[in-house]
N, C-alpha and C positions, 0 to 999 in steps of 0.2 A: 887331390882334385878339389877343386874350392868349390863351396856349396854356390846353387845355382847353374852349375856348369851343365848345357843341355849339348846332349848327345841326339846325332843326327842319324838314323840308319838309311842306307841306301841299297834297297833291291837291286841288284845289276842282273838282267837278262844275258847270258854268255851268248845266247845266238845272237844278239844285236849284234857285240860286238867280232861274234865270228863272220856276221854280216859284212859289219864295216872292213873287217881285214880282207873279205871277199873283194868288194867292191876295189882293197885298195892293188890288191893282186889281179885287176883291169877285168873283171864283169860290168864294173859302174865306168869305167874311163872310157869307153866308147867303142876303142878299137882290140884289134886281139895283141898286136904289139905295143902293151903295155910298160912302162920303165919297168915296174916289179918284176915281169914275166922273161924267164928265160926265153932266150932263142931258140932254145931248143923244146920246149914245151910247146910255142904256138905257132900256127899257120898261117900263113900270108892270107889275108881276107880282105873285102872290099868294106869300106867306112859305111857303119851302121846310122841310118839318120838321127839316131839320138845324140850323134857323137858332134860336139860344136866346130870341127870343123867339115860336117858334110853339107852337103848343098843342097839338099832334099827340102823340102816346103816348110815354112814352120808351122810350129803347133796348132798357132790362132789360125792361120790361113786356111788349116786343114778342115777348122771346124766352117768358115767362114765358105770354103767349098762346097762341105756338105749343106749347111743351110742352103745355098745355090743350086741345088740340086747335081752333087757331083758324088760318083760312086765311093764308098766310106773306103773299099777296097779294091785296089785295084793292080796285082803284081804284074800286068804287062807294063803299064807305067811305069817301076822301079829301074833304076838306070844304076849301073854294079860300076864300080872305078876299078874293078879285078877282070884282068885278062886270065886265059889258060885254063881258067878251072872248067871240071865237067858240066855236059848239061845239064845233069841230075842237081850236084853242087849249086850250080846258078840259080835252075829252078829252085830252093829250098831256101837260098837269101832271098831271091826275087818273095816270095810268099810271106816269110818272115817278116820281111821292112814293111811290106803291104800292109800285114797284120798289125804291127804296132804301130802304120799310122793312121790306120781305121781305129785301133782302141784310144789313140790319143787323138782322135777326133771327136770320138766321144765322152772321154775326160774335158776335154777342152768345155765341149757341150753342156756338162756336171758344174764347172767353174761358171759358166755364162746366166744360168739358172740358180746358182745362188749368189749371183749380184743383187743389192738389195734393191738396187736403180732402175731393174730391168720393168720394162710394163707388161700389160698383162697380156696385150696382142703376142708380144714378143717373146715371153715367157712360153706360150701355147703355141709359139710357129716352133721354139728349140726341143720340147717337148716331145712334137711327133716327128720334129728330124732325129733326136735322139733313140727315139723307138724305132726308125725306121732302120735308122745305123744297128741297133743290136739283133734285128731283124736278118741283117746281112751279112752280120759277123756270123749268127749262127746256123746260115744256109751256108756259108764259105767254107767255115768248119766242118761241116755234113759228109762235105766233097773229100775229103780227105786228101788236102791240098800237099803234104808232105813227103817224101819219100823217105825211106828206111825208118819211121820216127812218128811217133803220134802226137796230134796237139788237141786237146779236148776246149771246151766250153765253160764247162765247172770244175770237179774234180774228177781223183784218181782214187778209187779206193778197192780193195778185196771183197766188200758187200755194197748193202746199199740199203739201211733200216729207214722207214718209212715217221715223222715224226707223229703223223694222223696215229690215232690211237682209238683199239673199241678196247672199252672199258670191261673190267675182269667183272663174273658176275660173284658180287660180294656177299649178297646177303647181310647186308649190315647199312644201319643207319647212323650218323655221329649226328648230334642238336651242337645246334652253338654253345659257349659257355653258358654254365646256370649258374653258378656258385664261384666264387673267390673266398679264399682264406684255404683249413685246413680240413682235411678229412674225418676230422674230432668235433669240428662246429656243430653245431646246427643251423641248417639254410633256412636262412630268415622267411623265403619266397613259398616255404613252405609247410609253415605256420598256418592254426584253422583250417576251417574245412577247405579240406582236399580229393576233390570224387571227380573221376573220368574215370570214361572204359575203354574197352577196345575191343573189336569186335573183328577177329578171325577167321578167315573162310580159310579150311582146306583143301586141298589138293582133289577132295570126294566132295568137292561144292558143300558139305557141310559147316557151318557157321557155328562160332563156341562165342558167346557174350564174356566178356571179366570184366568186373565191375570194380575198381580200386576207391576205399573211402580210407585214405590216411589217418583216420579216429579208430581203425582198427589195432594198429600201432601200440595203444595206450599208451603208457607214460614210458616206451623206449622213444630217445630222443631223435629226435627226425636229422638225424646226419643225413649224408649223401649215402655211405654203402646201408645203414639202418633201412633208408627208402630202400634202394636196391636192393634189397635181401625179403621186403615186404613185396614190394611187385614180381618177382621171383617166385615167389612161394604161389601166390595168386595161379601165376603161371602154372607151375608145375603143378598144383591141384587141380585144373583143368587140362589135365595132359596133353600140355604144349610142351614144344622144345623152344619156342622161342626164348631170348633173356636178356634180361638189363645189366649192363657193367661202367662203369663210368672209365672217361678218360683224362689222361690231367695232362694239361697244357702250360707248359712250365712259364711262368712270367719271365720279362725279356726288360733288360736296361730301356729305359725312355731316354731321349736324347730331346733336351729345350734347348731356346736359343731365344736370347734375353740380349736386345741391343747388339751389341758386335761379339759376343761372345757366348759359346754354347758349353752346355752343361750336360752331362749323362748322370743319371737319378740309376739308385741300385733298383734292382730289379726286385718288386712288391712279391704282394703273397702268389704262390699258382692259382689257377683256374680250373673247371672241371668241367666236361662236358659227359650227355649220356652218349649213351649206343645202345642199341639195338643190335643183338646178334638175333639174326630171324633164317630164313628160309624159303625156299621158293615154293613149299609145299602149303607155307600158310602164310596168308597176305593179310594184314594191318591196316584196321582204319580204325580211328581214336576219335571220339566224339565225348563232349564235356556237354553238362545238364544246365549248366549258366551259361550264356556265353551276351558279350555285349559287341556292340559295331568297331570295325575295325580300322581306322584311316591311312593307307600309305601314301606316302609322297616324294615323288620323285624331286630331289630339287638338286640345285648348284651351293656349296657349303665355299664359300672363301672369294678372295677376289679375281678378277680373269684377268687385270690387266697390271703392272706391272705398277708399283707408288712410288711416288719421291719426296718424303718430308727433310723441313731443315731443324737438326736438332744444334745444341749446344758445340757436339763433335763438327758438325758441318750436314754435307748432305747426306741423307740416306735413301738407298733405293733398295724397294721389296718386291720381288718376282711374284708375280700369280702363283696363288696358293689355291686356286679352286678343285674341289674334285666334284664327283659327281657323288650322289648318293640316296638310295631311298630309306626311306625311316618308315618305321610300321607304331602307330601310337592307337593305345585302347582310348577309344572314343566311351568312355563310360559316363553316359549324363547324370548316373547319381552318386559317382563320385566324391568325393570330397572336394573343397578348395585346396591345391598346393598337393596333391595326390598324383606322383609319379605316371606319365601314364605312356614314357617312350618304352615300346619294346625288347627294339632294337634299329640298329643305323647302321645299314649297309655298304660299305664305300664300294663303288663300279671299278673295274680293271682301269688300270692305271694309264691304257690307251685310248680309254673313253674320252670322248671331244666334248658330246651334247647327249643328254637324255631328254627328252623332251616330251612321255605319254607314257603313262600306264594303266592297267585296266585289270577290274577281278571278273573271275569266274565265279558259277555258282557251286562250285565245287570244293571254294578257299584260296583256287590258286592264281597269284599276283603274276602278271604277263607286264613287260616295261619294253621298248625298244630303246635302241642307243646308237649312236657315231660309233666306230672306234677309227683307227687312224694307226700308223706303221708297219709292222709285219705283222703282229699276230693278234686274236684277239680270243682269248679263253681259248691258248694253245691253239688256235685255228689259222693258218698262214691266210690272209684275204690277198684278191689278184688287184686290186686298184690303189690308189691314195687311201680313199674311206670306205668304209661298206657300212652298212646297216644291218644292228644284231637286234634279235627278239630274244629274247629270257624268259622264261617260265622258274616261277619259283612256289614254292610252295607256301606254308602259312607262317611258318616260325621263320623263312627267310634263306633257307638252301635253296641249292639251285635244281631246279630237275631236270631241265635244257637248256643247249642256247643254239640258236640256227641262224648262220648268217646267212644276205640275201644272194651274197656271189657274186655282186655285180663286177664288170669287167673294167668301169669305169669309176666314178665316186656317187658313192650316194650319201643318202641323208633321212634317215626317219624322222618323222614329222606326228603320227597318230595311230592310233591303235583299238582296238571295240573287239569284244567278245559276242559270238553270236547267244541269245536267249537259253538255246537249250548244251551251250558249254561245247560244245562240238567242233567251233572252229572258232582263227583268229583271223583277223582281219586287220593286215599292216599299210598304211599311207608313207609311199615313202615318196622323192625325188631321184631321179638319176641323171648327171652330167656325165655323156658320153657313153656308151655302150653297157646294156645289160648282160651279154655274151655275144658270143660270135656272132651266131643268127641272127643281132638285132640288127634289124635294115631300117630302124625306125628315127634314126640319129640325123639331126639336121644341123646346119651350123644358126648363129644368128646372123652371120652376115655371109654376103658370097664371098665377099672378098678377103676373110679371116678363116682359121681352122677351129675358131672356137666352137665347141660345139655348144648348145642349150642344154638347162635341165629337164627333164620331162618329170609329171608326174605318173608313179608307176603304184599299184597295186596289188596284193598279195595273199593269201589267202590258206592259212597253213592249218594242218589238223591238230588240233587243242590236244590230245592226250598223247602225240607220237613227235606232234612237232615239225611231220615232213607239211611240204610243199605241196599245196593241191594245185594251184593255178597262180601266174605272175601274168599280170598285162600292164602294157608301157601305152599309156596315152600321151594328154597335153597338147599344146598349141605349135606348130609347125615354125615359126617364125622368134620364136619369143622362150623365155625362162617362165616356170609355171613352177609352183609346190603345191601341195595339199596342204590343209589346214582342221580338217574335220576325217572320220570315215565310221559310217556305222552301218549296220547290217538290217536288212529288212525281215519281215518276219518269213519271206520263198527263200531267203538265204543270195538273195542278191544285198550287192551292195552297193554306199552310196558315197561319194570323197565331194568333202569342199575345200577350194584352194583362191591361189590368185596366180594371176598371169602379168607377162608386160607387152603381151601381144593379144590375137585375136584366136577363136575357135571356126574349126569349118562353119557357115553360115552364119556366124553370128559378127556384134560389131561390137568394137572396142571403144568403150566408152571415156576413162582416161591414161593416165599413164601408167596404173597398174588396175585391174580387173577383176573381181571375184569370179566364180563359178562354182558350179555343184552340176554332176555328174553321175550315171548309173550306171553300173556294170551288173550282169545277169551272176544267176549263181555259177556259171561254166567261168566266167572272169569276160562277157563279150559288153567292150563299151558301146554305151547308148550315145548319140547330142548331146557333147555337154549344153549348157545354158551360162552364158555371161552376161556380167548387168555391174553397173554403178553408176557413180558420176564422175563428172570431170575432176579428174586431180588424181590421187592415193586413194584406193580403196583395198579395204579388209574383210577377210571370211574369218568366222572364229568357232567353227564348226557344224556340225549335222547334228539333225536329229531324229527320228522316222517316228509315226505313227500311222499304222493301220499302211493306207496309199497315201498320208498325208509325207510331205519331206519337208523339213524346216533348215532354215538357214539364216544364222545372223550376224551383221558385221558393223561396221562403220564403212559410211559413204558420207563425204563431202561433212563432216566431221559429226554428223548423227548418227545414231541407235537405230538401225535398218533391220525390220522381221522381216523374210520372206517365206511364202510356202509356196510350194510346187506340188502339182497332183500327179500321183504316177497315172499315165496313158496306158491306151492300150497296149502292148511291144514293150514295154519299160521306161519308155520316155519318161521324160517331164516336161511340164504345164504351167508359168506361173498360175498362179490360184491367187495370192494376197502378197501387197506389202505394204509395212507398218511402220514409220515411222515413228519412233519412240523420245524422239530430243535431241536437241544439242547432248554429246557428253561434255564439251568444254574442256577438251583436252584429256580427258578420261579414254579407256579402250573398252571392250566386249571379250566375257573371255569364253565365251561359248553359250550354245542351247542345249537344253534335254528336257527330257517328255517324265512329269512325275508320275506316282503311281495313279494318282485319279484323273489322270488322262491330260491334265495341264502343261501349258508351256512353260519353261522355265528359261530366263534369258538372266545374265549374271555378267556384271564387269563394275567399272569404276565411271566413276562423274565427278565434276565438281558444281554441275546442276543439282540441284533443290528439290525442282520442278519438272522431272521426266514425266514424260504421257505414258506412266507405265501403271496407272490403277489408284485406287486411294491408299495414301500413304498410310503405313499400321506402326513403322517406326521413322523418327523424323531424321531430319538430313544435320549432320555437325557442321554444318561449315566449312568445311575442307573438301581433301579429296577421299570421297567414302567408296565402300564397294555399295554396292545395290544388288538386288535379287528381285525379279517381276516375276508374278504368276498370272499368268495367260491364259486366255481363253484356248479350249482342246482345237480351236480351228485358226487361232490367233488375231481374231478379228477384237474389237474392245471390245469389254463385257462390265456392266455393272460391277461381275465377282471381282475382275481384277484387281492385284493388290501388290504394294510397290514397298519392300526394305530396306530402310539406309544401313550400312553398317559399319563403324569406323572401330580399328583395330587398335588406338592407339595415337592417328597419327596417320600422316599422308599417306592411302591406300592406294596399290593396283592391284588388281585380280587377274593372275594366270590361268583358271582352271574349275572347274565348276561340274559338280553330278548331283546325283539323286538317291537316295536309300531309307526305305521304312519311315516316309512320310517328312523329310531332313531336306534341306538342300546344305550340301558340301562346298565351301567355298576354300579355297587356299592362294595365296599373293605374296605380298610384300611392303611393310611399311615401313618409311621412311625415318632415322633416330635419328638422336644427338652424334657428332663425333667425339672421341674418345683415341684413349691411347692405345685402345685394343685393337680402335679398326686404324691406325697409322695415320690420326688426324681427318679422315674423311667421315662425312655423313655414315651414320652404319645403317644396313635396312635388315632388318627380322623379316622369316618369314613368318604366316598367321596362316591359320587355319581355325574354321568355324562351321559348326551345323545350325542353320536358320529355318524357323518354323515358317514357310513361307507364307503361310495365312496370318498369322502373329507377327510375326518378323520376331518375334521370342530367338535369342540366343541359346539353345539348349548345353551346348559345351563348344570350347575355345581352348587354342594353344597357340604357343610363342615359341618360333624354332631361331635359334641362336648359333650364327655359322662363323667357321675361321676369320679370324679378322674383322669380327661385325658385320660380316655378311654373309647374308642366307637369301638365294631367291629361289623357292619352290615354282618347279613349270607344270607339275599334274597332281591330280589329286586322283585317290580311287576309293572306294569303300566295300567293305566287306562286311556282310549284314550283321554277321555271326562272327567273324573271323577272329575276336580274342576270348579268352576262356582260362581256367587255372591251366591249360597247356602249355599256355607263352610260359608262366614258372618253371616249366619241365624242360621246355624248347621242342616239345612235340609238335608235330602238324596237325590240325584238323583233317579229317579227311584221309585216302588211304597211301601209304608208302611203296613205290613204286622201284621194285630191287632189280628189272630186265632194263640193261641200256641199247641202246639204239645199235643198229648194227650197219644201214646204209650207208655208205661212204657220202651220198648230197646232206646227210643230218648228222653226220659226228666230222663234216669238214665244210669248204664252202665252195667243194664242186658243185657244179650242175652238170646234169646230164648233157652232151655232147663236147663236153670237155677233153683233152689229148694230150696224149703225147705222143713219141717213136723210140720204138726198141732196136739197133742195129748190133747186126753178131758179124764182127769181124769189120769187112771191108763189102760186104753185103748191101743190099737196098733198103735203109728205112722202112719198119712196118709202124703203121698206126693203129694204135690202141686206144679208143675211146669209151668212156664213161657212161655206162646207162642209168636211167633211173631206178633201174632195181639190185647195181652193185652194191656188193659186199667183198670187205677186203677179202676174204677165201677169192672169189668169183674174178675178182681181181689180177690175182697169182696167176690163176688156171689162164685167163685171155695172155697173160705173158709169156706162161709157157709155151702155150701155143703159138705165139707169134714168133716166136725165140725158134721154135722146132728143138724146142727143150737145152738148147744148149745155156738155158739160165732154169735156175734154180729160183723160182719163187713160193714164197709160203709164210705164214702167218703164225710168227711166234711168241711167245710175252715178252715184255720188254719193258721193264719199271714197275708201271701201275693201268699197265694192258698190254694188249695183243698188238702187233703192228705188222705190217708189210715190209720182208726181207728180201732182198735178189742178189745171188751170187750166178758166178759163173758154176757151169755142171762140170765141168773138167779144167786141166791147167791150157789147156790149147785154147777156151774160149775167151772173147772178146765184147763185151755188152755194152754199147752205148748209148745212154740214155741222154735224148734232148727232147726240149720244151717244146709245147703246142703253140698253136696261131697266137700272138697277140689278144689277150678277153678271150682264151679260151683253153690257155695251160692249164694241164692235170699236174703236172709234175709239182710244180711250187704249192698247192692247196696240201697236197699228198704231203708233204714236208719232204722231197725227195728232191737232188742235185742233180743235175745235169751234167753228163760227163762221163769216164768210162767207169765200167766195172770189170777187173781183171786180176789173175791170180799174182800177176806181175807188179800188184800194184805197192808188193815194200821191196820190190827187186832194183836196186841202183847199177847193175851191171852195166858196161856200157858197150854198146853195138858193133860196132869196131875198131881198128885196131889202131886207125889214123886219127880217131876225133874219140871226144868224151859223151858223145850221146848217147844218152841212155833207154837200158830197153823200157827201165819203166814211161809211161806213157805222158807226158807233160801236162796241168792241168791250171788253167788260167783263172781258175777259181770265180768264175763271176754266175752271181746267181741268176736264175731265170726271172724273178721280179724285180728288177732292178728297174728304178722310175724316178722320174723327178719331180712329180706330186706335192712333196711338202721340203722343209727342210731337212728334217733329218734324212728323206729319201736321196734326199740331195749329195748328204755329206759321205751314205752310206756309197751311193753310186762313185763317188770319187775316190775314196778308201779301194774299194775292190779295183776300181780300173786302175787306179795307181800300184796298182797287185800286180795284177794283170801285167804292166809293164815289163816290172822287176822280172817276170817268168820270162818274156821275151828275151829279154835281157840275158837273164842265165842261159836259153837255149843257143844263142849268139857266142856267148864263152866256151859251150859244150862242143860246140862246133867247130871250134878255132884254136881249140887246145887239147892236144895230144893225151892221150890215157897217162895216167901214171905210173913210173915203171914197177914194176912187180918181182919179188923175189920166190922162185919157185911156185907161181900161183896158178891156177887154171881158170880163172876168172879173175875179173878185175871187178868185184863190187866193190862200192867205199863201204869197207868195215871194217872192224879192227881198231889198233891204238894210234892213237891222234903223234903223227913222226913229230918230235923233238921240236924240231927248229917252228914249229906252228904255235908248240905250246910254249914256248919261247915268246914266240913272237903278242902271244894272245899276252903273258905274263908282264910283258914291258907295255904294252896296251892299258893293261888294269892299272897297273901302277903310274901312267902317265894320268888315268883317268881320276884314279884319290884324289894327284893331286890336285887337279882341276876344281874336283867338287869339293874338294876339304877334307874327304873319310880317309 
């Protein structure tokens, strides 16, 4: 073999091509008298419409029907070219053809929705005829349209495990990595003094203090198991059972890509992170004697939108490489110059769209919301296009929860606020199309389209459990509305700024998009909103509360607009004040907040000099800078006022803007040079800065640097205390929480009145719904019940938890599981298939003695969420209904061709050794195919 000679391997799949020899033995030819197909094998049948010479409607027309409003199924319509056969026989192709041109309506519908040409009216009319078609399919199925023969909806299978998971209770905590290299080193990170404690309550409410100072150590060298065997010991002299053990995370090949060609790098040193093995009897909270402010940032790391440079080779084009991600960086103002101060950098699940808010507690713990988008999202099947998740994480950066909001339709988180005493969250989101069943709050924008509006809807979840206290769906009747602000009053009502492109009950629309700010009671009961701007574009860039004061501030008609509203009696609101504060001259607002000595703070960018926002303390660069105003506590002008330029570098915008220990926090993005790192385009950093707003003193500043040259942070949070020698360790501040959640609404993204139907046999459909205080136990029991036990449900481990199992209770029973109303399915959140459950279900035996139907049950495999929402829903939906087909398809050849004949057998299952002449024939198959491809 001469050097360079490259060798090709080629996986060959046997069932494809035992597929193909299927098809060529007349499943795929259309009719049952096939050339291949002896005559004595198959059955005179009437011409199935897939077959090109039958005369049934085509594809497009069928879809073009159903848009028309014509039934997807319809087997009185089916007209059979087969005299003689029984009625039974008739009925069973009649239902059959119906079937597959109802799912090839909907295929059709799959194809028309990822045309790239299609508009958006049109897009939204194929939409809800396609939901209305699988609608039909699965009430037509229900009916048990077949004789001798079963056809289900999803699958066939002997059980039926639940994907929804409650978490095993561990007792165990892992930190992210602390250390790289070996377990002979010594960890740099844990050099000098080292003193935290941690502080134990037992299971007898008694409290044990250990106090860890690393200088107790002497001159053993501070390795990782050294540490560990010192904290340890600590341990076990205060007769704890808890204990530290490290874990080692093996390093993994890196894969670059340099120009048109990619490279894999060997795989560096391991990694190590701690654990905690602990115990439910003694719960953990860690508190360090130093500790300095903590800043996260939610931002976007890379590009969204897809580049085309021209190099020497010719053109090149580079795909969006953005992810999402929060960064946690020690804001240490005495610091050093050039003094590390990232944490860590969290990348968000890989279904994440947008993260756009985050918020601390005073407790250390970091709350973020986010987009996701396909099927799942942190293992969580969602029922829409998008939903919107909230995260809770801790201080070192694990996660403690994540609760999405369920919606039925798409949403979209927008904002986020912790109330004062940590207790609850408070989430701003939007929703297009329905929040579950019950919402009857859905209006269209036009009468003459189905599109429906977004609404802005609100939320209100318990900070340390996570569940759901109260959701209410407001917004303008006529018009798309989002939120843009949402914070908490000190009664625990709450307050959302947004914009609209219509109007609110009694109020009047001033241009073509609208601000407002809104109340809602601590129950979730909305007040009047209040709308206001000018003519043209106008902007809200969030809330802010003091006392009964509400603040709000945006750009209108292209100024710096303060307003205040007084809360009323009832909860209303009142304007009180508005401030015009300047031209920004192209500049934006990236919000208000209330500091601790009771002042305004209003924060964005200008390329004004000269804003009315106070006596200037630092002056303006000439460009585009961020700004910071400090206001008067009623916002009216005040001698104090006082007005900071701040430039980062370079053309400033500011996304995001808070308050902590006398600081204002700003974070944005400035505009660089291009380079070759960002693909020839402008690159923009993002920046983050703490400004003394009486000073305009800069106290500490950093430079975040993303894939590509591009980095845009959309939130800033801070945490007063929240870095400490723990970030070294990967400890959390604060206490370690080892009970996970157990309600099915907070470990999935049911909501309560959610469904689904249990049918046993040929029985009536019973409905099983979801309440707010399910547990998958509680769960089982409602099914068995609804079963009258002829299924077996129960909750057994399964990986890395507990899940929900149903089998049938005996070999006679028959469990059929299908999907609830449209926005308001249990089955697909549950990670559960629709379909049967039966003991028959590996049984290929076939039914009698004239055809090859079999007893096991037929299953079309198409899942209950199947949507045309994005694209990949798109591609997924035609995938399964092109499945779908091929099943009709084989049930048509099962039909039409004779069992196989049998030598002394008493059943006819297909089992056993594959006869001769098949594997003959697969063998001349292979070898035509080498040749083909070359192997």
């Amino acid at each position: 073999m001469s050097p360079g000679t490259t060798f090709v391997t080629i996986n060959f799949d046997t069932s494809v091509l035992l597929s193909y020899y299927t098809s060529r033995e007349g499943s795929g030819s259309g009719t049952a008298a096939s050339a291949s197909s002896s005559k004595s094998s198959t059955i005179k049948a009437p011409t199935p419409p897939w077959s090109i010479s039958s005369s049934a409607t085509k594809p497009a027309d069928l879809a073009k029907n159903a848009l028309n409003g014509a039934a997807f199924i319809n087997p009185a319509a089916a007209k059979l070219d087969l005299l003689g056969a029984d009625a039974t026989t008739s009925a069973n192709y009649k239902s059959l053809f119906a079937l597959y041109q109802g799912v090839t309506a909907l295929e059709q519908l799959a194809e028309q929705a990822g045309d790239a040409k299609i508009g958006a009216s049109q897009l939204a009319t194929v939409r809800n005829t396609f939901s209305k078609g699988l609608t039909q399919l699965q009430t037509y199925l229900n009916t048990a349209p077949f004789k001798g023969f079963t056809v289900t909806e999803g699958t066939v299978a002997a059980s039926e495990t639940s994907t929804v998971k409650r978490a095993s209770e561990t007792d165990t905590y892992q930190t992210k990595a602390v250390f790289t290299g070996a377990l002979t080193d010594v960890v740099p990170s844990l050099s000098g003094n080292v003193t935290f404690s941690a502080v134990i309550t037992k299971a007898s409410n008694t409290k044990v203090t250990v106090n860890f100072d690393l200088s107790e150590m002497g001159s053993t060298p501070r390795t990782l198991p050294n540490v560990i065997n010192y904290l340890n010991g600590k341990l076990k002299d205060a007769g704890l059972t808890t204990r530290f053990a490290n874990v080692r995370i093996p390093a993994q090949p890196q894969t670059v890509t340099s120009g048109c060609k990619t490279y894999t790098t060997p795989a560096g040193a391991d990694s190590f992170a701690l654990q905690i093995k602990g115990t439910t009897a003694e719960a953990l909270n860690f508190t360090a004697p130093t500790t300095t402010p903590a800043v996260y940032v939610l931002q976007t790391s890379g590009t969204t939108t897809s580049t085309t440079t021209l190099s020497a080779s010719g053109l090149k084009t580079v795909p969006p490489t953005a992810v999402q991600q929060l960064v946690k960086l020690n804001a240490d103002p005495t610091a050093a110059a050039g003094t590390p101060d990232k944490v860590f950098s969290q990348t968000l699940a890989t279904q994440t769209t947008a993260a756009r808010a985050t918020a601390t507690g005073p407790d250390g713990s970091v709350y973020t919301i986010s987009d996701v988008t396909g099927h799942a999202a942190d293992n969580e099947t969602i029922k829409g296009p998008q939903d919107t998740v909230l995260t809770k994480y801790d201080s070192a950066g694990n996660v403690v929860y994540t609760r999405t909001l369920g919606a039925a339709g798409s949403a979209s988180g927008y904002s986020i606020a912790v109330s004062a005493d940590g207790n609850s969250v408070a989430v701003a989101s939007s929703i297009t199309g329905k929040l579950d069943a019950n919402d009857s709050t859905v209006t269209s924008t036009s009468t003459t389209t189905i599109t429906p509006q977004s609404d802005t809807t609100v939320s209100v979840f318990d900070a340390k459990s996570g569940t759901e206290s109260w959701t209410t769906r407001a917004g303008t009747t006529n018009g798309d509305d989002h939120p843009t602000g949402v914070a908490f009053g000190a009664d625990g009502s709450v307050y959302v700024s947004g914009v609209t492109s219509s109007h609110f009950t009694g109020q009047t629309q001033a241009g073509t998009q609208d601000s407002f700010v809104q109340a809602f009671s601590a129950k979730g009961v909305a007040k009047p909103a209040q709308e206001f701007g000018a003519p043209g574009i106008n902007t809200s860039s969030g809330v802010a509360v003091s006392g009964s004061q509400v603040f709000v501030a945006g750009v209108e008609d292209g100024h710096a607009i303060l307003r205040r509203y007084d809360v009323a009696t009832g909860g209303g609101l009142t304007l009180g004040l508005t401030r015009d504060l300047g031209s920004l001259d192209g500049g934006n607002i990236a919000g208000v907040t209330i500091a601790a000595d009771g002042s305004v703070i209003v924060a964005g960018s200008t390329h004004n000099g000269a804003l009315a926002g106070g006596a200037v303390t630092t002056a303006y660069s000439g460009g585009r800078d961020a700004f910071v105003a400090k206001l008067s506590s009623d916002g009216t002008a005040s001698g104090s006022d006082q007005l900071s330029y701040y430039n980062p570098g370079g053309d400033a915008t500011t996304s995001s803007v808070t308050v902590s220990g006398g600081s204002v926090y700003i974070a944005g993005q400035v505009k660089g040079p291009a380079n070759s790192a960002s693909n020839g385009l402008p690159t923009h950093s993002g920046y983050v800065a703490a400004i003394d707003p009486t000073t305009g003193a800069v106290s500490w500043s950093d430079k975040l640097a993303g894939i590509d040259g591009q980095d845009a942070p959309s939130s800033i949070a801070v945490g007063a205390s929240g870095s400490s020698i723990l970030d070294s360790l990967g400890l959390p501040q604060g206490a370690i929480n080892y009970t996970p959640p157990t309600l099915l609404t907070d470990i999935s993204s049911l909501r309560a009145g959610d469904q689904f139907s249990v049918q046993v046999g040929t029985g009536s459909p019973i409905r099983v719904t979801i309440a707010s205080t399910d547990t998958l136990d509680s769960l089982a029991s409602k099914i068995q019940l609804a079963t009258g036990y002829a299924a077996t449900a129960k909750v057994t481990y399964s990986g890395n938890g507990y899940a929900l199992q149903i089998a049938p209770s005996n070999d006679r029973s028959k469990i059929t599981l299908s999907s609830g109303p449209a926005g308001q399915d249990a089955l697909a959140p549950l990670g559960l298939t629709p379909g049967q459950i039966t003991k028959d279900a590996n049984s290929f035996a076939t039914i009698t003695k004239t055809t090859s139907l079999k007893v096991k049950p037929y299953g079309l495999g198409l899942a209950a969420t199947l949507n045309l929402g994005s694209a990949n829903d798109i591609k997924h939906a035609q995938s399964q209904l092109l499945a779908a087909q091929s099943v009709l398809k084989s049930i048509f050849k099962d039909m039409t061709t004779k069992p196989a004949a049998t030598t002394g057998a008493t059943s006819t299952a297909s089992t056993g050794k594959v006869p001769a002449y098949v594997t003959a024939q697969i063998a001349n198959y292979q070898a035509g195919l080498a040749r083909l491809t070359g192997g």
